[in-house]
N, C-alpha and C positions, 0 to 999 in steps of 0.2 A: 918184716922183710917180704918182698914179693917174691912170690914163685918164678919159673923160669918160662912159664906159657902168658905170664901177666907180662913179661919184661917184651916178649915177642910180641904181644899189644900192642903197648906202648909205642915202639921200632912203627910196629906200620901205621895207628895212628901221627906219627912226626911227621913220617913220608908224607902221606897225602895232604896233611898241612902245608908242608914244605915245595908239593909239587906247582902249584901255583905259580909260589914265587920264580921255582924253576927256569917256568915255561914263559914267565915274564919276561927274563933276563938271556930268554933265545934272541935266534938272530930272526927270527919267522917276524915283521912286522904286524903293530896289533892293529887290532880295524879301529876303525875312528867308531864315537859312541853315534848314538841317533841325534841326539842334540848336537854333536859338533857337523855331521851333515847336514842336515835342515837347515840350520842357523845362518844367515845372513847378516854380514856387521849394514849396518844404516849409513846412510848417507846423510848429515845433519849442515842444513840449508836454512840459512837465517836470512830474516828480514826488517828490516828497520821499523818503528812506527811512526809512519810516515800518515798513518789514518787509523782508526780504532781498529784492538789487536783485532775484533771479528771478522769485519770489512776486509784486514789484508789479509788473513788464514784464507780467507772465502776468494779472494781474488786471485790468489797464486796454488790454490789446491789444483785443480786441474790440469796447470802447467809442470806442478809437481810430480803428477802421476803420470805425465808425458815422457817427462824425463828419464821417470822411472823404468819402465818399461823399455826405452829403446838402448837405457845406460846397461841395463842390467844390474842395479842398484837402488836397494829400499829408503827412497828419499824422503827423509823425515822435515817437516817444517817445524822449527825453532823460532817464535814471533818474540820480539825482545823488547822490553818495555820501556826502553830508551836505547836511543839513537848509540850514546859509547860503550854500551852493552855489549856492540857488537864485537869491539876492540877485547873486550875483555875473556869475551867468549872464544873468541881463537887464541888470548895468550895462553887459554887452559886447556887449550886441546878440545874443546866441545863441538867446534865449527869445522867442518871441510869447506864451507862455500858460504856467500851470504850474495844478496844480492843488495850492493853498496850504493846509500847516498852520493856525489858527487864528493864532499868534504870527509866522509867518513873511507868513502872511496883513497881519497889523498891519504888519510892518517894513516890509512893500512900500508897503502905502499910504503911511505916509508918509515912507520914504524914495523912493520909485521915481514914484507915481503910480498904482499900479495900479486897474484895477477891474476888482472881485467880481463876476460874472455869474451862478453856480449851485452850491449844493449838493447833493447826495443826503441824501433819508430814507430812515433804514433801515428794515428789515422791524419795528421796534419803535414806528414813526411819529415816531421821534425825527429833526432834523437838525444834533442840537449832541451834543457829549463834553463830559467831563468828566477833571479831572485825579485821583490818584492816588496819596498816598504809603502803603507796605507795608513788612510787614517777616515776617520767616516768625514760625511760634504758637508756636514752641520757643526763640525769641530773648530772651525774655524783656522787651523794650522793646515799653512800650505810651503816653508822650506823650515830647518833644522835649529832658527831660531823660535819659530812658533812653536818648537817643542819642550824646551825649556820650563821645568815644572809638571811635567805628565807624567804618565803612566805610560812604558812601551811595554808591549809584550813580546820577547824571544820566544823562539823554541826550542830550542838545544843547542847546546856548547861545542857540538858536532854535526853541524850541519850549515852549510852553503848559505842558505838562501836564511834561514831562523837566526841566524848568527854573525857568518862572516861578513855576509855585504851591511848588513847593519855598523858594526866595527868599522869597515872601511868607509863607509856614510859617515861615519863621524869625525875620521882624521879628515876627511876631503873638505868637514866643513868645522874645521878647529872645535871640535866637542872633546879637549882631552880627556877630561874622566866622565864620562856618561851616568857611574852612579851619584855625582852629585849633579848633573846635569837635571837627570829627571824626579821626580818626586816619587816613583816608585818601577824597577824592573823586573820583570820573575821569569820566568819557563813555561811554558803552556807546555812542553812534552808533543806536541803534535800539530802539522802546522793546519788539521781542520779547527783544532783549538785557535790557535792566535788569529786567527780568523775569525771565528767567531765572537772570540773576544772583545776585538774594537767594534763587531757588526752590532752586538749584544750590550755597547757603553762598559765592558768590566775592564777596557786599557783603551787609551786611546790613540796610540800607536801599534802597530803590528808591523811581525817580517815574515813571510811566507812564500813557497816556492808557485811560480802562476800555476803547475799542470792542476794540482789540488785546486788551487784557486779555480780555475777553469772547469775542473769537474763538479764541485759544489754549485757555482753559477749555471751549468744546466739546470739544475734543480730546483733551484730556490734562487730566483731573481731580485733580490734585494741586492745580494754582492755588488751586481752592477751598476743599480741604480743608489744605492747608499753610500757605496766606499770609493774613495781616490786614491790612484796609487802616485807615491812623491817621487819613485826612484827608485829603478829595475837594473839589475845585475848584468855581468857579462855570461855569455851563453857557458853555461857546464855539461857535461855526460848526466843521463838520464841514468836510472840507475842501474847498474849493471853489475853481470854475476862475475862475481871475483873469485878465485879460490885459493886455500893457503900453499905457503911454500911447501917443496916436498911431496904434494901431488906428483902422480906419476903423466909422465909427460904423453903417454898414449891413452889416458884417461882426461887428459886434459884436452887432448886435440876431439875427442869421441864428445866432450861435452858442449866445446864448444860448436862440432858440425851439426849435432841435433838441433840446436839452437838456430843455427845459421838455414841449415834446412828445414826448418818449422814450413813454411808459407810453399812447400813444394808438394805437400802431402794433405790430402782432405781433414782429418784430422786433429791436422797442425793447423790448417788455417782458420779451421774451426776455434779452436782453444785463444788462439791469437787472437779473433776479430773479442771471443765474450774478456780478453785482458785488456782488449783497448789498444792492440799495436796491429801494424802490417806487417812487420817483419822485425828481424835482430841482425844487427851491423857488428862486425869486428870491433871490439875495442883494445887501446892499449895506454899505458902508462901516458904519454903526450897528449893522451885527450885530458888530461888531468891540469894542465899547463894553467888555463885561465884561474884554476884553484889554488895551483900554488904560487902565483903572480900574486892574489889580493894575500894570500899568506906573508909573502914575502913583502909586499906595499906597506904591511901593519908592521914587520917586522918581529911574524908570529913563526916560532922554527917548530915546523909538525915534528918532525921523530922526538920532540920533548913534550909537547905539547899536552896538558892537564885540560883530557875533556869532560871532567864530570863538572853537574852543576851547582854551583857556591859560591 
């Protein structure tokens, strides 16, 4: 049995256990800890692979930390290693923003919701591509029955220029099933790949978007002097930053004016000229129109639309 000075103990050790929780359950609000003030949620801004992941981390870092800075938000780049990647990465919540293909652009609106805030004009005053099928001068194939028995190379199941005008190349010239058409068709993932592909003899068909085209042929002169192109696309949206539904709409209007006023502030014009644009133009859902024309031409319905490749 305990004494009656042990029990008086006991009493005030409870207390000062007890007071904690007390002072917990006041009405006095508790401070936020160190971690939840410092902490900043991230901004995660995806990019398609439209050229090796390096090349596009290396190309869009800059304009990244442009953003960052005037958004007021830690803008993380997310580089995806295929083109439906991107689809998938905003059904999981991982994506606030990406900056979309033309074709992946479409898929998103109407499968996801998204909306198109801004493209880049290039140094050409252009802010649309066009699609691309080639084949080398020494190949002998020059319309879509010379193709018959080759090798084409796609790029992705989600992309304009790798894919869809290829598909509509085919209805426009009775090619109903293209896999018994050619003797072999795969995925390069990227359209400096199908590029190189046909340049390299490893397919002898390719589909690729010209701006790539275009920038490789600075470089390396064979493009022009080696390859034909059979048959170019109608003009699409360059690629432009989308972001998901449920964005807040005065964070939307803030990203889009950064954007819009890039080419007003030294810089901005700076970062812009080392990305290869002059400026960034409004976009909206109707710049998408000529995408969902060859969509609807083939009688392919995007919000169902299975972009993985198999």
């Amino acid at each position: 049995m305990f004494g009656q000075s042990a029990k008086h103990g006991i009493m005030i050790v409870v207390f000062l256990l007890l007071l904690p929780l007390t002072n917990s359950c006041s009405d006095q609000p508790e401070a936020p800890s160190e971690s939840a003030v410092s902490s900043q949620k991230n901004f995660y801004l995806g990019l398609i692979p439209e050229q090796d992941l390096f090349s596009q981390k290396r190309r869009y870092a800059a304009l990244a930390s442009y953003i960052s800075k005037r958004a007021g938000e830690n803008v993380e780049l997310k580089i995806l290693s295929r083109y439906g990647n991107i689809i998938d990465n905003f059904l999981s919540g991982q994506l606030d923003a990406a900056f979309f293909g033309s074709f992946t652009g479409a898929l998103a609106i109407r499968k996801l919701g998204v909306e198109p805030l801004a493209r880049p004009v290039w140094f050409d005053g252009k802010s649309t591509y066009h699609g691309m099928i080639f084949v080398r001068n020494d190949s002998g194939i020059q319309n879509a029955q010379d193709m018959k028995g080759k090798r084409f190379a796609f790029v992705d199941k989600a992309t304009t220029a790798g894919w869809l005008l290829p598909l509509h190349y085919f209805k426009e010239n009775s090619i109903e099933d293209y896999r018994t058409w050619f003797a072999e068709t795969y995925f390069t993932g990227t359209h400096e790949d199908a590029i190189y592909d046909v340049l390299d003899g490893r397919a002898d068909i390719g589909a690729a978007k010209n701006t790539v085209f275009d920038r490789l042929a600075q470089k390396d002169s064979r493009l022009l002097n080696e390859l034909h192109v059979l048959a170019t696309s109608l003009q699409v949206p360059a690629n432009a930053l989308a972001v998901r539904r449920g964005l807040s709409s005065s964070f939307k209007i803030k990203l889009r004016n950064i954007l819009l006023q890039m080419d007003q502030d030294e810089q901005g014009r700076r970062i812009l000229d080392e990305f290869g644009a002059r400026k960034f133009v409004t976009t909206t859902p109707k710049d998408y129109d000529p995408v969902f024309t060859y969509a609807d031409d083939i009688r392919l319905d995007l919000s169902k639309y299975d972009y993985k490749n198999r």
